[in-house]
Each structure stands twice: as structure tokens, then as C-alpha cells.
C-alpha positions in Angstrom: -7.4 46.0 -10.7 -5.6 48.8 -12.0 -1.9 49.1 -13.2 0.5 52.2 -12.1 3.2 52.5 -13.8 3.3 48.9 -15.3 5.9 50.5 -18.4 8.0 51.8 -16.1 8.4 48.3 -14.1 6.4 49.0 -11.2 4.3 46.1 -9.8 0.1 46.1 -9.9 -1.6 47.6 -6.9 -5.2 46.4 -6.2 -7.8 48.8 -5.5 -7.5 49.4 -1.6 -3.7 50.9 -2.3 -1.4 47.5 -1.3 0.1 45.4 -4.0 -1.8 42.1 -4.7 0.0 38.7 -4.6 -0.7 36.3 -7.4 1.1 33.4 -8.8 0.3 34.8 -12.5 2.1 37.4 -14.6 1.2 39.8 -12.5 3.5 38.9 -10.1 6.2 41.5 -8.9 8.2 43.1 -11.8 10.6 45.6 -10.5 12.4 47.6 -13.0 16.0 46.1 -13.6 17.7 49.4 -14.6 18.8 50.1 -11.0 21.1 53.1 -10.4 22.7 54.9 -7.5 21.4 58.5 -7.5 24.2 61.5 -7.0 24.0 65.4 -7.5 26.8 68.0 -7.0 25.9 70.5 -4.4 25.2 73.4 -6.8 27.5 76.4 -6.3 25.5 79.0 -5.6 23.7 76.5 -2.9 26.9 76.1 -1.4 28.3 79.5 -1.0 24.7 79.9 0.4 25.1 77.1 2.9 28.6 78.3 4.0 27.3 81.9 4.3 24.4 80.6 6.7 26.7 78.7 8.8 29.0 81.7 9.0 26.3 83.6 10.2 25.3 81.6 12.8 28.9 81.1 13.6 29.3 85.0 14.5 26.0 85.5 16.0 26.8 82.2 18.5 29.7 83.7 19.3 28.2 86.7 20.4 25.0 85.4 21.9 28.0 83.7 24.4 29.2 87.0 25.0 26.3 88.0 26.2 25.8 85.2 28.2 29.3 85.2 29.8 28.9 89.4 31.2 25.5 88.7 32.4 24.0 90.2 29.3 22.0 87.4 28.4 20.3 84.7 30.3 21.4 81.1 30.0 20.6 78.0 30.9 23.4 75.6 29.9 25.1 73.2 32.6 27.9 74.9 34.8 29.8 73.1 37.3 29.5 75.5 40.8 32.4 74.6 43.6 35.0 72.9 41.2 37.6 75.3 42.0 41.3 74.2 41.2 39.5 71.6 39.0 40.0 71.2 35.4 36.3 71.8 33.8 35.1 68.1 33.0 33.6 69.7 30.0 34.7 72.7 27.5 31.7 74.9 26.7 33.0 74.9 23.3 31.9 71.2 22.8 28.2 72.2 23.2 28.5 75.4 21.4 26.2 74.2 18.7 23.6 72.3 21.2 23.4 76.0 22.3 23.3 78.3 19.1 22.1 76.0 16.8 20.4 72.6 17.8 18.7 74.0 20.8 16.8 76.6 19.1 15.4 74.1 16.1 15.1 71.4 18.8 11.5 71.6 18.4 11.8 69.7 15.4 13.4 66.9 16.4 12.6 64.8 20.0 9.1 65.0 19.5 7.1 63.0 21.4 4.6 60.4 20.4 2.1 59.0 21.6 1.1 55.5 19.5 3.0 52.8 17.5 5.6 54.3 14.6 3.0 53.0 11.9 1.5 54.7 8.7 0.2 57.4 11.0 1.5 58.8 14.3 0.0 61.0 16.9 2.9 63.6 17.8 1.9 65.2 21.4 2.1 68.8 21.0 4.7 71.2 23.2 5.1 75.3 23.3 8.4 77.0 24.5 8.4 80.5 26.2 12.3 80.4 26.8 13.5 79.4 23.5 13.4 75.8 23.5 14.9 74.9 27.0 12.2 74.2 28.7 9.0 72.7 27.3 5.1 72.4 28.3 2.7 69.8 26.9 -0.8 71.4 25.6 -2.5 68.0 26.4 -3.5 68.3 22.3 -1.9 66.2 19.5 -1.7 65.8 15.6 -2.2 63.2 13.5 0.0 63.1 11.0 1.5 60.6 8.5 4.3 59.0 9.5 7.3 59.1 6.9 10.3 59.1 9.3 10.4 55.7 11.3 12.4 52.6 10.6 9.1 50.3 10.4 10.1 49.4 6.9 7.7 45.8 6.5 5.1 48.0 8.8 5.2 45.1 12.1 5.2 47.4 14.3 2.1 47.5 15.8 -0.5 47.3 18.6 -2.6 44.3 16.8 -2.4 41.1 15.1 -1.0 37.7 15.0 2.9 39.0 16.3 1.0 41.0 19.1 -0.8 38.4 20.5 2.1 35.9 20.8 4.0 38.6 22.3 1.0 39.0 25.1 1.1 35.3 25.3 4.6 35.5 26.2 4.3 38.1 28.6 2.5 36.2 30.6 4.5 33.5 30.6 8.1 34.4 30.8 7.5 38.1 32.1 9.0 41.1 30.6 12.8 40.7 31.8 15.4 37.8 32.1 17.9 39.6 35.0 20.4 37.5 34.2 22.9 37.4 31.8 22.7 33.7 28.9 26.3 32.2 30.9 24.2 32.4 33.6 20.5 31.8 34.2 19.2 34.4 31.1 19.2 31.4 28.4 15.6 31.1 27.5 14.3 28.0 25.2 12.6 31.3 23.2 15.8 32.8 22.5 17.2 29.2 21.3 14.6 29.3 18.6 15.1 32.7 18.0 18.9 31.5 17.1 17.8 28.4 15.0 15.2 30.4 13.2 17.5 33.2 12.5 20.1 30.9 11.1 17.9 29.4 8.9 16.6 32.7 7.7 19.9 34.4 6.7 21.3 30.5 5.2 24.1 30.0 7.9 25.1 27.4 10.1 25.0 29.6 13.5 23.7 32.8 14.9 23.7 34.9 18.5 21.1 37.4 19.3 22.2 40.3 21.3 19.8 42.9 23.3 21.2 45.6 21.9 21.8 46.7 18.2 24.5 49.1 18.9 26.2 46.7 21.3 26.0 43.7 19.1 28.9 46.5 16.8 30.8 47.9 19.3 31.1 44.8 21.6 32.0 42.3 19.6 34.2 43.7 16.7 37.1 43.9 19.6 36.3 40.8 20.0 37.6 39.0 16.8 40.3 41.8 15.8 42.7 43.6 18.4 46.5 45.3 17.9 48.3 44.1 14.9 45.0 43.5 12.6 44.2 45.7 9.9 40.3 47.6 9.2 39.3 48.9 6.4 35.9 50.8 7.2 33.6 52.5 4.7 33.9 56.4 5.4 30.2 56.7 6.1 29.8 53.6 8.5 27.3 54.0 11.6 28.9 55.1 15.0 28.6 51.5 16.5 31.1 50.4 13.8 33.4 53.4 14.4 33.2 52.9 18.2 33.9 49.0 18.0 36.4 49.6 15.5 38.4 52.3 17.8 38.0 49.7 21.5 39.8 47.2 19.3 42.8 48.6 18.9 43.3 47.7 15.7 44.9 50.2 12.5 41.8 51.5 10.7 41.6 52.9 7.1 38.7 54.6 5.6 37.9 54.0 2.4 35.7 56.4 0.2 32.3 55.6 0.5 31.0 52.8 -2.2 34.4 53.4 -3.7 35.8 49.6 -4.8 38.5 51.0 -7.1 39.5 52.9 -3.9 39.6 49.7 -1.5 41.3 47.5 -3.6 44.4 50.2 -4.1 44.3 50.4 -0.2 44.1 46.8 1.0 46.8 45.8 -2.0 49.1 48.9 -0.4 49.0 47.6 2.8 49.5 44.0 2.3 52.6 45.1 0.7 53.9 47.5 2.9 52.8 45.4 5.9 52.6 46.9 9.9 53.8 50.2 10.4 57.9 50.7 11.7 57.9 46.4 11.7 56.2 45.7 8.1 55.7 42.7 9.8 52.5 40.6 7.8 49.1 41.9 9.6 47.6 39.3 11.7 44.3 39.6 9.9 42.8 42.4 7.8 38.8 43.0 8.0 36.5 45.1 5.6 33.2 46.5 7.4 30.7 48.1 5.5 27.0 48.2 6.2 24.1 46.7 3.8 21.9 50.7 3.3 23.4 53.6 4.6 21.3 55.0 7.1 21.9 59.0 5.8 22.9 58.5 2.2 20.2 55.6 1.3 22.6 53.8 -0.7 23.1 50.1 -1.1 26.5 48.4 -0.6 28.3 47.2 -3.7 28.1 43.8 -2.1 29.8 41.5 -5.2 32.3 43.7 -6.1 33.6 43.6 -2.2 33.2 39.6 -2.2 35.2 39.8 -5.1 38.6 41.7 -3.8 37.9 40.1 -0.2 38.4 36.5 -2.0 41.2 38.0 -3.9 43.0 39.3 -1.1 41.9 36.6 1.5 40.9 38.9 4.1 37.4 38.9 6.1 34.5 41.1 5.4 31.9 42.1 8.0 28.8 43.4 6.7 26.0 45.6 8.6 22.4 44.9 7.8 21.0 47.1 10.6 18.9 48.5 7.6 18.9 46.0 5.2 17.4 42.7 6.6 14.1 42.6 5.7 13.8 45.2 3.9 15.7 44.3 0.2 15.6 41.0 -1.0 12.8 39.1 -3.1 13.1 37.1 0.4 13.3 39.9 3.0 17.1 38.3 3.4 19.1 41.8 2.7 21.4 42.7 0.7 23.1 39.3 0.3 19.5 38.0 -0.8 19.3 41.3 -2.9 22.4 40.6 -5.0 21.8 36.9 -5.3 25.3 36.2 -3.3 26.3 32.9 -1.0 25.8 34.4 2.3 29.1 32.2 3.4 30.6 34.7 1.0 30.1 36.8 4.0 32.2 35.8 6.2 30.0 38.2 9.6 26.5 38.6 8.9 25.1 41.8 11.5 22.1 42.8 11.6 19.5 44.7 14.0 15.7 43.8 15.0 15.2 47.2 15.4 13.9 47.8 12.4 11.8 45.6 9.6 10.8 43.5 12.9 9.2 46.0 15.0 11.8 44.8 18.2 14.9 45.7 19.9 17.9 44.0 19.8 20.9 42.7 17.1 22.4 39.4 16.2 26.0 38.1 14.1 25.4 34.9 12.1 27.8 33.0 10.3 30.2 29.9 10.8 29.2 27.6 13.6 33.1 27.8 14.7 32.6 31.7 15.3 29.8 31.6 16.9 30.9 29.8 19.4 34.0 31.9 19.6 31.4 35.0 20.3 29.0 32.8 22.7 32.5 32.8 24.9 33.9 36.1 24.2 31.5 38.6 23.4 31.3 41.4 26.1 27.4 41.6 25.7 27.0 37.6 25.9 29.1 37.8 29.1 28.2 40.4 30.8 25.0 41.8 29.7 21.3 40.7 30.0 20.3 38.6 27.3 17.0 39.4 25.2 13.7 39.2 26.9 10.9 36.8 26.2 8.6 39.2 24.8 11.3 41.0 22.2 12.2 37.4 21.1 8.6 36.2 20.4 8.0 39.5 18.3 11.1 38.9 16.4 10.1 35.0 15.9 6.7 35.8 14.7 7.9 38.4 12.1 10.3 36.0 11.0 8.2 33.3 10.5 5.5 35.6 8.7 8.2 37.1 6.3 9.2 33.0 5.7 5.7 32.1 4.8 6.0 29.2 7.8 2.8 31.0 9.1 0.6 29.5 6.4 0.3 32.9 4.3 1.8 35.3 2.1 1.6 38.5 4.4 5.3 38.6 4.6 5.8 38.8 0.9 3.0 41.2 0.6 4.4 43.2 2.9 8.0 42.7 0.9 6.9 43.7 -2.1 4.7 47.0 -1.0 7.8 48.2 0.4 9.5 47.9 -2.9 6.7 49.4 -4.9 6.7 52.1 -2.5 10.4 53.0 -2.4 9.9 53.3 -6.2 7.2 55.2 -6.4 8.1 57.7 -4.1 11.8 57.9 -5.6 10.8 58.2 -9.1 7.9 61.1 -8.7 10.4 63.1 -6.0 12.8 63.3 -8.7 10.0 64.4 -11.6 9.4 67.1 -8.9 12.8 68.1 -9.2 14.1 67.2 -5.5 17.7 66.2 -5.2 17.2 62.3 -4.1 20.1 60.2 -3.1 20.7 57.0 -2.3 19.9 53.7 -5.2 16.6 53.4 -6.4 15.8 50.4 -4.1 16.8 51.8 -0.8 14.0 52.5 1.2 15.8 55.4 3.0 15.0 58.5 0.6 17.1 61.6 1.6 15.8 64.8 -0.3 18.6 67.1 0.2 17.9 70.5 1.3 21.1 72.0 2.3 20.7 75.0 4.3 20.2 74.3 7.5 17.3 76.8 8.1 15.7 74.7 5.2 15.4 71.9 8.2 13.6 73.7 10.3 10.8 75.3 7.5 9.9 72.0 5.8 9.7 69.6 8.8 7.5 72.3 10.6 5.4 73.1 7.2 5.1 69.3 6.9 3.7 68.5 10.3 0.9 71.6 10.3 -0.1 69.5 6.8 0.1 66.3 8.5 3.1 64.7 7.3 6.2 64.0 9.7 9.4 63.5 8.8 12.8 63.7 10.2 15.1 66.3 8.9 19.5 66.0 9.5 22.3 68.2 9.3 25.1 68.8 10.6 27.4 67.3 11.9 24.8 63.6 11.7 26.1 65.2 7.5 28.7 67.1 5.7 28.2 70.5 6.5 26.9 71.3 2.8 24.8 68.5 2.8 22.0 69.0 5.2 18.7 66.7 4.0 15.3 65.4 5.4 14.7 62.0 5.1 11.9 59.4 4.1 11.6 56.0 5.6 9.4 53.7 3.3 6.9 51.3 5.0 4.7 48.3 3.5 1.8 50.0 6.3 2.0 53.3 3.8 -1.0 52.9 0.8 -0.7 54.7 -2.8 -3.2 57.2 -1.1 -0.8 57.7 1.8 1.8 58.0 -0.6 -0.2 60.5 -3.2 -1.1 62.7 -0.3 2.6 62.8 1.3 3.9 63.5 -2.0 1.2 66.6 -2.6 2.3 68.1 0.3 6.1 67.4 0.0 5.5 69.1 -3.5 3.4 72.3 -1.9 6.2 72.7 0.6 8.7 72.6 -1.9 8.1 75.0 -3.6 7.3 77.4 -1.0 10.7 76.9 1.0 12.6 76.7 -2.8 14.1 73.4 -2.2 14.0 72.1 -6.0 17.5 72.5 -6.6 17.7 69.2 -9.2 18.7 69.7 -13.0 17.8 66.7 -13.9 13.9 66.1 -13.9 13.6 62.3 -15.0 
């Protein structure tokens, strides 16, 4: 058995490239010394990025001036025999789809044609009308896979989950076509609850069959006019939406920024409702667990803290986090070591570390039973099909150790080895990394947004794919590609991404980091 890294905190990897379980010293030791990494844009980066954007700006502008006197061919949507009709859509609202998005578009969208696991086959397409129209070649590339959301690596096409999930198939079909008031309450979806409750150390839980639904659904249902939210600035769109339907006030609050929430909630407790100053009925924080684009971790005991200062609620999104932090898989609660009935809504996806579909809220038994009644996607949706359940319940139960192993901390653990790994050598390549050193989201920022295009189409003819973001998914200076660490990806996996992230980097000049540590 070798040792990589063992000064520096990292666990022991055994020969074949996982991390070995043992009940000796050589048991996980991650480094203690955690930190949040952030790097000003430097200036003459910015002024580069601005200039870019202008660019396209002006050439956009024209390229619609063509378009509009027949000059140029097009192939956007236009309404025919609408006349006296207001347009349903202004063109201006797709201007970038046009001038921007739709010529790169060949980096993102790709098709695959295999599970998201350590490697991907991506099905090959040419354009001959700049990226409107695509044909397939019939040929594919195999290529690492360092963009997918299978953090604990379950998502795949054999094994002990798959199986049961076959099983089930068979049994229960592939669909429920009802909705859980109904006839869509399946005894696999009642373990799924139990199992789930006991999992994240609360008395209830509901599973939804939707992630984004289990947000925007049910946050109208527990605040509406006269409460009070205070969201994190960079919270996912399911938030925002469910925030906006429930007609509550919402303030944003910098992002990460306690000193900021605290002088906010305290201002408004004071001042009360707008016009009335009447007391707010109830007043909410929402933040998520790992931000998706940033790769940071929420400062979880500092918001317990002012929420049990200022007696208000806090709802906390672990699309990203369950599973995948934790010496327990358990989050960020588990993470931080915190009472998870400090939390007063647990949310969390099973989109993610299980390798499934669908979302669930867990906390009191009292409000659970309030959602069971209230919730838009309990009522009027189709509950979660057999199959999605079983894969759920088997990854939980794998992560818990109740299968009889200790695959799920394995699989745990390699993910945090691997986040660390990759972290610390991207930034001793001089990449500008965000996010905190355990976040298994890695954003390497690139900032100009042809620098999108040239490293996630460098990387895939080397066999590495990745997902690069920009505008306006980010600030408009702050254009990045990001990493998604999985317990499927090896040290070799890792060593060979990194090489070629490394080779790319210095041919598209994306080094921009002063601080090589």
C-alpha cells in the first residue's frame, strides 16, 4: 500500500487507485485546515472579458441586421398570421440563444450514449448551418467523465442497486398513474420514507418525484403574503421560483455573508411589514447545503446560531450535499456535526449521490403531515415510481452499512480524497479554483467566454469531458468550467484528467492564479 499525500492529510489509497477501508490508523484522515477558496477577477482579465462581450454585443447586433433585410439567413422562431397581435415573444429575449449560445452549442447538449459514470460515450454530431441543425456520424468518444452529478459513483448499469431495481420492475412496473391521495401510495415508497427519516435523524420525511418541484411546490406551501424570506443571493432557480409563487417579501442576502444576514433579519424585525410595520407572520432563511456554480459549502452553524437568536425558521437545500459531505454521507448537517432538528426543513434531491430522480423534505412529524395535505406535488402530481424508489432504497442502505458491507463508506471517503486531490494540484497548476476544499463541485474559472468553448472542445478530442458555464448560469466576468468529483473516478483517472487539464491550460492561457499553494 502506498501513501499520497499522507503529510498533507490525505487518506491511503491501495494499489488499484480506491481508498482502502481499515479499522487501524489508517483510517480516513482528512486535513482539518479547511478553507473557502476566492480570487479577484484580475483587471486586465476583466477589461478583457467586458471587451469580448462588447464585441459580440455589436457583431449580434449586426448579424440581426442582416437577418431582418434579408441579408442573412435565419432560422429563429417567427410567428406567421398573428396580425394585430402583440408578439408572444420579443426577439430580444433570445438575442443571446442566437449570437452567442447557439453558435458554442456544440459544447453543451451533447448526447450520450451510456450511464454518467467514470467514463462516458458522447455520440458524435457535425453542423453545416452553424449549429441549428445537427447530424449524427453514428461514431462516438470515449472520454472521462468529469461533469456529471454521480458524486458516490451509483449510477450505473450493474450491481446489487441494479438488480433490485430490475426486480422491482417486474413487479410494480415502471409507473404509478396515480397520484399518493389517490391510488399512487406504494408500500416501496413507505420504506423509502421511514428509511429516509432514519438516515437524515428526523421524525418524518415525504419523497417527491421531482427535485425541482419538491422547491418550488412546497415553499408556498408553508409561507405566503405577510411572511418574510431571506434567500442566499446565489440560491438554485427552484428556490427563487418557489420563493416568488409564495407571495411572500424576499431579501437577498450576500452570498455566505452571516454578518450580512444577521444586520438584515435584525432590520426587519424592527421595522416590521412594509406601510403597516405590523410583526411578520413568520420569517424563513433558505440557503442550500453546496452551491451548485460556486462549490462552496453553507456556513451551516453560524446560520443555526442567528436563526435560534432571532427565532425564525431555516430551510436548507441539500440537492448537492446529501451524500456527498459527511463522515456519514448525511450532508452538511452531518458535515458540521449539527442536530439536524436545528434544521428546522431538511431538502434534498435523489438526483444526485443516488443515481435516481426525485426530492424529499424531512423534518418534524407535525410538518410533514402539514405537506402530505398541502403540498401541490403530493396532491396533484404522480408520486415516485417503484423502480426510482428501490434505486434510492438500495443506495441508502449501502451508504448505512445495513447491506452487510462497507461499500458506502468506501465510496464516501474516495469522494473526499478525490475532491482533495484534484483541488489541491489544480491550484499548484495555478488555476483559479473556488468553492471550499471539501466541495466536490470544483469550478476552475476561465472568464472569457470564448475560453468555454477552447477548453471543453480541447478536452473532449483528449478524452476528458467537462461542462463549461457562463453567462448568464454566472456573473458576466465570471465565466468557469466545472469538475464534478465521483468515488467511480481512480487516482489514474484523476492523474490523467489532471495532465490534460494542465496541457490545455496552458495552451488556451487560463492560469490566471497568483497564488500557487
Amino acid at each position: 500500500m502506498t501513501y499520497e499525500e499522507k503529510q498533507n492529510g490525505f487518506v491511503p489509497i491501495s494499489s488499484n487507485g480506491f481508498v482502502p477501508i481499515n479499522n487501524s490508523s489508517e483510517r480516513v484522515k482528512l486535513d482539518q485546515k479547511s478553507y473557502e477558496h476566492f480570487e479577484e477577477t484580475p483587471l486586465h482579465i476583466a477589461i478583457l472579458t467586458y471587451l469580448c462581450y462588447a464585441v459580440l454585443t455589436i457583431f449580434g447586433h449586426l448579424r440581426d441586421f442582416m437577418r431582418r433585410n434579408g441579408l442573412g439567413e435565419s432560422h429563429s422562431a417567427v410567428e406567421k398570421n398573428r396580425e394585430g397581435y402583440v408578439p408572444l415573444y420579443h426577439s430580444f429575449e433570445s438575442f443571446y440563444t442566437r449570437n452567442v449560445y447557439r453558435r458554442i452549442c456544440d459544447c453543451w447538449n451533447q448526447p450520450i450514449s451510456s450511464v454518467p459514470g467514470a467514463y462516458i460515450d458522447v455520440k458524435q454530431r457535425v453542423s453545416v448551418d452553424q449549429n441549428w441543425h445537427f447530424k449524427m456520424t453514428g461514431e462516438s468518444i470515449r472520454a472521462l467523465n468529469m461533469g456529471s452529478y454521480n458524486y458516490l459513483g451509483f449510477a450505473q448499469t450493474n450491481g446489487p442497486c441494479t438488480d433490485a431495481v430490475e426486480k422491482t420492475i417486474y413487479e410494480y412496473g415502471v409507473g404509478v398513474g396515480s397520484t399518493c391521495h389517490e391510488l399512487g401510495t406504494l408500500d416501496i415508497q413507505v420504506e423509502l420514507e421511514a428509511l429516509a427519516s432514519e438516515f437524515l435523524g428526523v421524525e418524518d420525511c415525504i419523497v417527491f418525484g421531482m427535485g425541482f418541484a419538491t422547491n418550488s411546490t412546497n415553499i408556498p406551501t408553508l409561507v405566503c403574503k405577510g411572511c418574510l424570506i431571506f434567500s442566499d443571493e446565489l440560491n438554485h432557480a427552484s428556490l427563487i421560483l418557489g420563493c416568488r409563487l409564495s407571495g411572500a417579501v424576499i431579501q437577498v442576502f450576500k452570498h455566505n455573508d452571516m454578518k450580512d444576514l444577521e444586520q438584515k433579519i435584525r432590520k426587519a424585525i424592527i421595522s416590521g411589514q412594509p406601510r403597516t410595520h405590523r410583526p411578520w407572520k413568520k420569517i424563513i432563511i433558505i440557503v442550500e447545503g453546496v452551491y451548485s456554480m460556486e462549490g462552496s459549502i453553507v456556513k451551516l452553524p453560524d446560520i443555526i446560531r442567528i436563526k435560534n437568536k432571532y427565532n425564525v425558521y431555516l430551510y436548507l437545500d441539500e440537492a448537492h450535499s446529501i451524500g456527498a459531505l459527511g463522515p456519514h454521507g448525511r450532508g452538511v448537517v452531518d458535515f458540521y456535526g449539527c442536530d439536524p432538528r436545528d434544521v428546522d426543513l431538511l431538502m434534498g434531491t435523489f438526483t444526485k449521490s443516488f443515481g435516481s430522480a426525485g426530492g424529499y423534505i424531512a423534518g418534524t412529524k407535525k410538518l410533514i403531515d402539514h405537506l402530505r395535505i398541502h403540498s401541490h406535488s403530493a396532491v396533484y402530481a404522480n408520486s415516485m415510481s417503484a423502480p426510482v424508489a428501490q434505486q434510492i432504497v438500495s443506495c441508502m442502505k449501502i451508504i448505512m452499512g445495513k447491506d452487510g458491507t462497507d461499500i458506502g463508506q468506501t465510496k464516501i471517503q474516495q469522494l473526499a480524497w478525490n475532491t482533495q486531490y484534484v483541488r489541491k494540484n489544480l491550484r499548484k497548476m495555478g488555476f483559479i479554483v473556488y468553492g471550499h476544499d471539501y466541495s466536490p463541485v470544483v469550478p476552475i474559472l476561465l472568464y472569457l467566454p470564448t475560453k468555454i468553448v477552447a477548453l471543453v472542445r480541447n478536452l473532449m478530442k483528449r478524452g476528458v469531458a467537462t461542462v463549461g458555464v457562463g453567462f448568464p448560469a454566472t456573473p458576466l466576468l465570471e465565466s468557469r468550467a466545472r469538475l464534478c468529483m465521483s468515488a467511480a473516478h481512480t487516482k489514474e483517472m484523476l492523474d490523467e484528467a489532471l495532465k490534460v487539464i494542465d496541457e490545455v491550460g496552458d495552451i488556451i492561457c487560463i492560469k490566471h492564479s497568483r497564488y500557487k499553494s
